[in-house]
One Martini backbone bead per residue (centre of mass of N, CA, C, O) as a GRO file, in nm:
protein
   95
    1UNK     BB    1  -0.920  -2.324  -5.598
    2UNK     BB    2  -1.177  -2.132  -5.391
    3UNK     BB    3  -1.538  -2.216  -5.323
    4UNK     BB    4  -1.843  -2.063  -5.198
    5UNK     BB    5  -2.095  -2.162  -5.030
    6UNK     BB    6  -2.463  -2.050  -5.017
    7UNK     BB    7  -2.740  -2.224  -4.843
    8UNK     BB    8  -3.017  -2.307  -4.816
    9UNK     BB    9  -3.242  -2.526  -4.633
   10UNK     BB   10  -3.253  -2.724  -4.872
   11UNK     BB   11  -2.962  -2.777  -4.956
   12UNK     BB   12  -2.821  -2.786  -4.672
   13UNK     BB   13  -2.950  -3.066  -4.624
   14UNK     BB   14  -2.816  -3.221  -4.886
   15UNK     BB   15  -2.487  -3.128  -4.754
   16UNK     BB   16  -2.447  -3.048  -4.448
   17UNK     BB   17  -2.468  -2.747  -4.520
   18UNK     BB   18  -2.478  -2.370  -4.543
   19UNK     BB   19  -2.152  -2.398  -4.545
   20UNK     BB   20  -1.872  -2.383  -4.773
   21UNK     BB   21  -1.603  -2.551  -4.946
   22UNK     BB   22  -1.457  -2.540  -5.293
   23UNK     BB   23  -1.197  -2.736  -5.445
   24UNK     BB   24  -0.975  -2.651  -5.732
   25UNK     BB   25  -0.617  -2.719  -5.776
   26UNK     BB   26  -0.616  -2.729  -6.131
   27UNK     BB   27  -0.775  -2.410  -6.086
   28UNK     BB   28  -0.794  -2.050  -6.198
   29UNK     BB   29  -1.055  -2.079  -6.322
   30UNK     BB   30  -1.457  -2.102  -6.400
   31UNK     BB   31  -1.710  -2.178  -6.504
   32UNK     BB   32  -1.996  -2.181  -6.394
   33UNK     BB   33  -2.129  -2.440  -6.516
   34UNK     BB   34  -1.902  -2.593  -6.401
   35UNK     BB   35  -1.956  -2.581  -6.128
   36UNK     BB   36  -2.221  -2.732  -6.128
   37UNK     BB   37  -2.136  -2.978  -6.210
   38UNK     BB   38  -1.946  -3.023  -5.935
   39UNK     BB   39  -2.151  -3.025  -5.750
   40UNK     BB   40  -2.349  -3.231  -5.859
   41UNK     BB   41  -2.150  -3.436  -5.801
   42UNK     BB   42  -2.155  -3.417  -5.505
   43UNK     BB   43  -2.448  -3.336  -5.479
   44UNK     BB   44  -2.712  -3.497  -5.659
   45UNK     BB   45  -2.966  -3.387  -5.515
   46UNK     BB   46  -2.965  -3.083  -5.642
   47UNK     BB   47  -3.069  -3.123  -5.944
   48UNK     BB   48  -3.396  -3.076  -5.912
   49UNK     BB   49  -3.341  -2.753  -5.745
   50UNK     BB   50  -3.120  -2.619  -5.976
   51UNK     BB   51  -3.267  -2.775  -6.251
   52UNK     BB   52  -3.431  -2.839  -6.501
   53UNK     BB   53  -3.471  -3.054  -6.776
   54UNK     BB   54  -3.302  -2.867  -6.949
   55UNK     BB   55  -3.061  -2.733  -6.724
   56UNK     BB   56  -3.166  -2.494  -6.644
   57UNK     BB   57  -3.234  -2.279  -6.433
   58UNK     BB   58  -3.432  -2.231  -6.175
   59UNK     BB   59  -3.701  -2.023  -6.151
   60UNK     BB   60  -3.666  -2.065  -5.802
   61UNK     BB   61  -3.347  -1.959  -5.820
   62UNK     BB   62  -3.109  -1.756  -5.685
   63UNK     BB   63  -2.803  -1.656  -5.830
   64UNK     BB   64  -2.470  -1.532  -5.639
   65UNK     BB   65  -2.209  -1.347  -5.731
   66UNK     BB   66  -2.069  -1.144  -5.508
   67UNK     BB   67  -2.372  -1.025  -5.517
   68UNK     BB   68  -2.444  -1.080  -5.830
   69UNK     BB   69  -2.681  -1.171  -6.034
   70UNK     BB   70  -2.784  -1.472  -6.170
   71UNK     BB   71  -2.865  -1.566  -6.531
   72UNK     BB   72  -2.895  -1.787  -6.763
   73UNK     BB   73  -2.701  -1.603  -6.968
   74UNK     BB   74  -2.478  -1.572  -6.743
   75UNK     BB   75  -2.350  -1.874  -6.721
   76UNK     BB   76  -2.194  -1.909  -6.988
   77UNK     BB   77  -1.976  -1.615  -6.870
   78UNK     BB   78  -1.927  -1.669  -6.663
   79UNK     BB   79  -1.621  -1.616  -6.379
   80UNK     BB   80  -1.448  -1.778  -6.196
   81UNK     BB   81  -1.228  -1.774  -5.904
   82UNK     BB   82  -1.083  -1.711  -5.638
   83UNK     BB   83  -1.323  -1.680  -5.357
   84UNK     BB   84  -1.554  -1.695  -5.451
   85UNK     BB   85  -1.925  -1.634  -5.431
   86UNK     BB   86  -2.168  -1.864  -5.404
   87UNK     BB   87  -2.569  -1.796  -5.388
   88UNK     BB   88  -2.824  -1.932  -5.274
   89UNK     BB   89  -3.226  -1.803  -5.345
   90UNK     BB   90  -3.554  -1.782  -5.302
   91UNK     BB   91  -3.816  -1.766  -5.399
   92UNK     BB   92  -4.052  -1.545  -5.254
   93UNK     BB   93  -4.437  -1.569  -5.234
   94UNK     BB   94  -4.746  -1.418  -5.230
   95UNK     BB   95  -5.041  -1.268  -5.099
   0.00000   0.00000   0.00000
């Protein structure tokens, strides 16, 4: 299974890429929550950026599967694919 994966200019600092692919060789699909697992392990230094110190999703980060918006409550039913797209987007605010 190949997932694709698209990051912010903070992340993408951190991978080493904007845009990159992992692979899962012996998974034919797996919860959103397990990506993350597998991501923060390729890339430790993500782990302050994209998770508050209780596990819950940053809620400076937008996570969308496929384009749909993925919430705190989505994680743990959410369920990847071969070919999804998962992109992390900074929630952007000013005034």
């Amino acid at each position: 299974m190949k997932i694709d994966v698209n990051l912010t200019k903070a992340l993408a600092d951190i991978a080493g890429s904007k845009e990159f692919e992992l692979e899962f060789p012996n998974k034919s699909s797996m919860k959103l929550s397990e990506f993350f697992s597998e991501l923060v392990k390729k890339h430790p230094r993500m782990q302050d950026l994209l998770f508050e110190s209780d596990g819950s999703i940053n809620y400076h980060i937008l996570i969308f599967v496929n384009d749909k918006p993925i919430q705190n409550k989505d994680e743990k039913t959410t369920k990847l694919t071969n070919g999804d797209i998962v992109s992390f987007f900074p929630i952007i605010g000013g005034g």
